[in-house]
C-alpha positions as CSV (number, residue, x, y, z in Angstrom):
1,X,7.0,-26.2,-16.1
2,X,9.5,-25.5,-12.8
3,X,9.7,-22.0,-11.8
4,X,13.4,-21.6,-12.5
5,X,11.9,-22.1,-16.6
6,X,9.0,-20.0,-15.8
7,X,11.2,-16.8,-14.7
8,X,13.3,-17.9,-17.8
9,X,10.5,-18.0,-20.3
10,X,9.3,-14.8,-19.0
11,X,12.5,-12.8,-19.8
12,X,14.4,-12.7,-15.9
13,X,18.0,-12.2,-16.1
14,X,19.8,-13.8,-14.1
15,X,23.6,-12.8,-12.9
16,X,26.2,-13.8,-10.2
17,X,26.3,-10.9,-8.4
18,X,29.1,-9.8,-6.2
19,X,29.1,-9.5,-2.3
20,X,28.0,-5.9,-1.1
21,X,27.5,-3.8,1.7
22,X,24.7,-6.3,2.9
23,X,23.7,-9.5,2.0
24,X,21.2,-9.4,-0.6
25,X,19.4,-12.5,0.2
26,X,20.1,-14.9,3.4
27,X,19.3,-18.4,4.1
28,X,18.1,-19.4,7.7
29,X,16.8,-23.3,8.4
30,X,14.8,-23.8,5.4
31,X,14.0,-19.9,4.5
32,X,15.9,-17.8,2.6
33,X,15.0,-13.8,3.1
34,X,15.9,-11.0,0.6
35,X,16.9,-7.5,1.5
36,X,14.5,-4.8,0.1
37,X,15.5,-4.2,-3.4
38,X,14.3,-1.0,-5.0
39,X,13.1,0.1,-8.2
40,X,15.1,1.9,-11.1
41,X,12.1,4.2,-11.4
42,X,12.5,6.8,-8.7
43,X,9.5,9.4,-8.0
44,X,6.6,9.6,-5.9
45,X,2.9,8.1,-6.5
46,X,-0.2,9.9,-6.8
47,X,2.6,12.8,-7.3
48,X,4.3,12.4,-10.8
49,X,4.1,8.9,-11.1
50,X,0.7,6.5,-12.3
51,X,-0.4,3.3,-10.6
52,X,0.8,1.6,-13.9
53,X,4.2,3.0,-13.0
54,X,4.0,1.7,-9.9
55,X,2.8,-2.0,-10.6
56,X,6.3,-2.0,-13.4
57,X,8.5,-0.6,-10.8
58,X,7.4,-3.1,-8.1
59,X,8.1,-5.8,-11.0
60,X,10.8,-4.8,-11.5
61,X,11.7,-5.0,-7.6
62,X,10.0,-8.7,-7.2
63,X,12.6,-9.7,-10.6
64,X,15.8,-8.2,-9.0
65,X,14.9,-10.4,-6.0
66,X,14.7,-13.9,-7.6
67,X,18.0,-12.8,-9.3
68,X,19.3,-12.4,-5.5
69,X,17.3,-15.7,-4.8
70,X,18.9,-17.5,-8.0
71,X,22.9,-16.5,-6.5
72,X,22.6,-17.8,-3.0
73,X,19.9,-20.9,-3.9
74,X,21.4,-21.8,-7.0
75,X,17.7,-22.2,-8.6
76,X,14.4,-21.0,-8.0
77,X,13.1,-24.7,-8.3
78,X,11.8,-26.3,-4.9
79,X,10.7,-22.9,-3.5
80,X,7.5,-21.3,-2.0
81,X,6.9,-18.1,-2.0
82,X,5.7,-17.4,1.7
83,X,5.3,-13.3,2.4
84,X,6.0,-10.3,0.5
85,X,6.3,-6.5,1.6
86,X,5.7,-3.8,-0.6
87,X,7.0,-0.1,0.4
88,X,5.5,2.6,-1.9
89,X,7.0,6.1,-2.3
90,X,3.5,7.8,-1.8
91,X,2.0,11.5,-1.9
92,X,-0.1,11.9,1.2
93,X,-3.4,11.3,-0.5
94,X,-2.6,7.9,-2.4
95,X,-4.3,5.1,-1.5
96,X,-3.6,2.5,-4.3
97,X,-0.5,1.2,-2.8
98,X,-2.2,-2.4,-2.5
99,X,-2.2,-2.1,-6.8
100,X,0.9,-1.0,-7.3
101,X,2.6,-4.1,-5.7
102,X,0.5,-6.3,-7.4
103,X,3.2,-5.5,-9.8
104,X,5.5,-8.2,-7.6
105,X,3.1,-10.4,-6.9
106,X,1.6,-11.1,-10.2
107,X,5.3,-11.8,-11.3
108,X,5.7,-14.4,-8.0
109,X,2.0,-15.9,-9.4
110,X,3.8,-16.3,-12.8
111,X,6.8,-17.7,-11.9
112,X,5.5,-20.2,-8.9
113,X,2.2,-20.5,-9.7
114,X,-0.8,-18.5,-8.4
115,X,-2.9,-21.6,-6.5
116,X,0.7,-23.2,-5.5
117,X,3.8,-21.9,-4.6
118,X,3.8,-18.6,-5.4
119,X,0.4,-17.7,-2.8
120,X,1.8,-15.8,-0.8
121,X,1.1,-13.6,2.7
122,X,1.8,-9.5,1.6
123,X,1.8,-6.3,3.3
124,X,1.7,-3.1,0.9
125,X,2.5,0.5,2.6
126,X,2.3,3.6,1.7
127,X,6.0,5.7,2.7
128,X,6.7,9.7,3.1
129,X,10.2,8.6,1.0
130,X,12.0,5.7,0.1
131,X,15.9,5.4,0.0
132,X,17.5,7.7,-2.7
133,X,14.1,8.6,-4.0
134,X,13.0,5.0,-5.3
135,X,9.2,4.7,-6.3
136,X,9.0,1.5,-4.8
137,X,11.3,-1.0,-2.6
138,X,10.2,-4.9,-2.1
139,X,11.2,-7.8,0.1
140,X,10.4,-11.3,0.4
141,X,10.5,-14.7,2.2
142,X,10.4,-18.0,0.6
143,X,10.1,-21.2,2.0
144,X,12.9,-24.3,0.5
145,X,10.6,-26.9,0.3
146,X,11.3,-30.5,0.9
């Protein structure tokens, strides 16, 4: 099944969404690079807020970028998913920052395919604050194939 199905099947809206502030998600050569988006949850990790939290909120971070993927690609189809960083909102003793952003990676592996496309490179990191108090704030590179 092609990705652009996959993300479909597994519930991703997708929206046209209108120009803001900053571009959202921008296409260089044959890469197209997303802004960090950031979760709805807001809190801190390891101070409030579970690892399961965590893994949904950076989800629900990875699914907001293949929305800002689908408006200036037109598809998710014909993509690889080359590197994603995860920022974690983190009390100074949390070290499962690597788990929680499995949460957008195990979406990627679902939509593109864990052994194919979707394998990507990743940083997670562990952040004193995120912007306006998110739990957790994701970008990504992918690759346009072909």
């Amino acid at each position: 099944m092609s990705a652009q199905k996959n993300a479909e099947q597994l519930g991703i809206v997708f929206e046209k969404q209108t120009p803001g502030y900053l571009n959202l998600c921008v296409r260089s050569g044959n890469q197209l690079m997303s802004s960090g988006h950031v979760s709805t949850l807001k809190g801190k990790l390891g101070a409030g807020l579970t690892v399961e939290q965590g893994y949904e909120a950076a989800r629900d971070c990875a699914a907001k970028i293949l929305n800002s993927v689908w408006n200036a690609h037109g598809t998710l189809d014909g993509l690889r998913v080359l590197k994603v960083l995860g920022c974690v909102n983190s009390a100074p003793d949390f070290i499962e920052q690597h788990l929680v952003i499995h949460g957008a990676s195990d979406l990627f592996h679902q939509v593109f395919g864990k052994e194919g496309d979707g394998f990507h490179a990743r940083s997670a990191l562990g952040f004193a604050s995120l912007p306006t108090g998110v739990a957790v704030e994701v970008e990504a590179v992918f690759e346009i194939k072909g």
